[in-house]
C-alpha positions in Angstrom: 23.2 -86.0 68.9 22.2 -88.1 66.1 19.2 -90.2 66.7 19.2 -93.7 64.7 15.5 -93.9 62.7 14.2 -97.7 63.0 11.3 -96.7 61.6 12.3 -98.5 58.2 12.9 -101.4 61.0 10.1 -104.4 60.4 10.5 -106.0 64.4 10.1 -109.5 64.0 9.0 -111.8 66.9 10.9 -114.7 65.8 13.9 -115.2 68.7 16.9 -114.8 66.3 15.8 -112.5 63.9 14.6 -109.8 67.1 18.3 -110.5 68.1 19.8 -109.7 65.1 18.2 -106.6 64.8 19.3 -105.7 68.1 22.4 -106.1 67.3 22.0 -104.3 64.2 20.6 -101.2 65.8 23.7 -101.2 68.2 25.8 -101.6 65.2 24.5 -98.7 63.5 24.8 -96.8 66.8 28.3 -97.2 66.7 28.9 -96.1 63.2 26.1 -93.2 63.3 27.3 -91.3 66.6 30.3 -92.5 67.3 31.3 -90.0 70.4 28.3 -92.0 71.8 30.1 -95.3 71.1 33.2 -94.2 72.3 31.7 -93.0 75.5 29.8 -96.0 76.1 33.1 -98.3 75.0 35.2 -96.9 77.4 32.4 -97.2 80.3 32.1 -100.9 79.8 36.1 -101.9 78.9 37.5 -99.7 80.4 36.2 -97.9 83.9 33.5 -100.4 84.5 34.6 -101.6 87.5 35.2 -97.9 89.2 31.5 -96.8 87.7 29.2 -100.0 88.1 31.7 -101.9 90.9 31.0 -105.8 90.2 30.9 -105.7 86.5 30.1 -109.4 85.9 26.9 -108.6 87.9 25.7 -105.5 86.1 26.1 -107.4 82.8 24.1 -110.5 84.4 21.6 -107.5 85.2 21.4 -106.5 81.7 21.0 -109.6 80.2 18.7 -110.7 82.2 15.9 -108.0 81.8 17.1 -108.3 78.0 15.6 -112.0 78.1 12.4 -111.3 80.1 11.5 -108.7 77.5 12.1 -110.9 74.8 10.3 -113.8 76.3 7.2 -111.7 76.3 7.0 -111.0 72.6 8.7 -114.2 71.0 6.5 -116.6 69.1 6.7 -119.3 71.4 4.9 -121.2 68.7 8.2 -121.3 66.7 9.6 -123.9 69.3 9.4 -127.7 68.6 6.8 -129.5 71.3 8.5 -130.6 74.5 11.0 -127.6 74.1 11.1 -125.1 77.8 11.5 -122.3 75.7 12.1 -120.2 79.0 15.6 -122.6 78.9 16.1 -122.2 75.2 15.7 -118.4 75.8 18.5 -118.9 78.6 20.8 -121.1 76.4 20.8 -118.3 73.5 21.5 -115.6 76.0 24.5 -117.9 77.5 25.9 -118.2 74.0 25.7 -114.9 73.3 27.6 -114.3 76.6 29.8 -116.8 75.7 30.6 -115.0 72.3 31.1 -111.6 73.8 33.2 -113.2 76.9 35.6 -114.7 74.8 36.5 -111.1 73.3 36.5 -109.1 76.4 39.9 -109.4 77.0 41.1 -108.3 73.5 38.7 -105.8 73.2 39.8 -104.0 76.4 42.9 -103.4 74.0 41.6 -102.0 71.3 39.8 -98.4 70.6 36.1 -98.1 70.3 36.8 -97.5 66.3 38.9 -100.9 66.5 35.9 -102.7 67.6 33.6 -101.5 65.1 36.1 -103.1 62.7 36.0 -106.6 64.4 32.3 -106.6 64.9 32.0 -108.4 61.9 33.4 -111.5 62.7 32.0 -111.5 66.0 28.5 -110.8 64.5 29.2 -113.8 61.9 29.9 -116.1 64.7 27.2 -115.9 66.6 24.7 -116.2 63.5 26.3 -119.4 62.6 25.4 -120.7 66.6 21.8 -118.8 65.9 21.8 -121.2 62.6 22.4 -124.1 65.1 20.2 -123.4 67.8 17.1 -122.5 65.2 17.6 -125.9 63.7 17.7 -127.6 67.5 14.6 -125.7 68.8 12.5 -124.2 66.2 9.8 -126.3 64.2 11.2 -127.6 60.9 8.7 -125.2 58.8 10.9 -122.3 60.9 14.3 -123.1 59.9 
């Protein structure tokens, strides 16, 4: 099994840039042990519902201890005064939900390697709404 080194990793406590690295890591995943990808592709698209029964659930599940662990080590001092950043934290994770729910359905028809070919533009997309959101919550000095 290949183990992915993040020890050349620098974690960031800034919101977006902890969540791009996540996604990184996942990225690199995918390309470093792919049999792992696979294996975890074809849990989620394709026998989720037979392995985890209410998918829509188990993602909410996920997402949400995702969030309360990232809450705990953001800068909150990033966010502009009078921002909840408890809701900002939420919105972000919605979007990124968003994101990913709009591909489900055309992902659940492609390989795990076709995936890691589209992730891309899917990665792209939700950095230009991270662009957005920075600029609506964040401090000017943190754009």
């Amino acid at each position: 099994m290949t183990k992915i080194d993040s020890s050349s990793l620098s974690f960031s406590n800034d919101l977006f840039e902890m969540l791009k690295q996540q996604g990184e890591l996942k990225i690199r995943m995918g390309t470093e042990d792919p049999v792992k990808y696979k294996f975890l592709f074809e849990v989620f698209y394709r026998d989720s519902d037979l392995i985890f029964g209410e998918t829509d659930a188990d993602t909410a599940r996920i997402f949400s201890s995702s969030k309360e662990k990232i809450f705990e080590v953001i800068d909150k001092g990033r966010f502009k005064e009078g921002v909840d950043v408890k809701k900002a934290v939420d919105i972000v994770f919605f979007c990124i939900r968003g994101i990913y729910g709009q591909y489900t359905d055309e992902y659940k028809k492609m390989s795990a390697e076709e995936t890691l070919l589209h992730i891309d533009k899917v990665k792209e997309e939700i950095y230009g709404y991270f662009d957005i959101l920075r600029r609506i919550f964040y401090k000017e000095e943190y754009w």
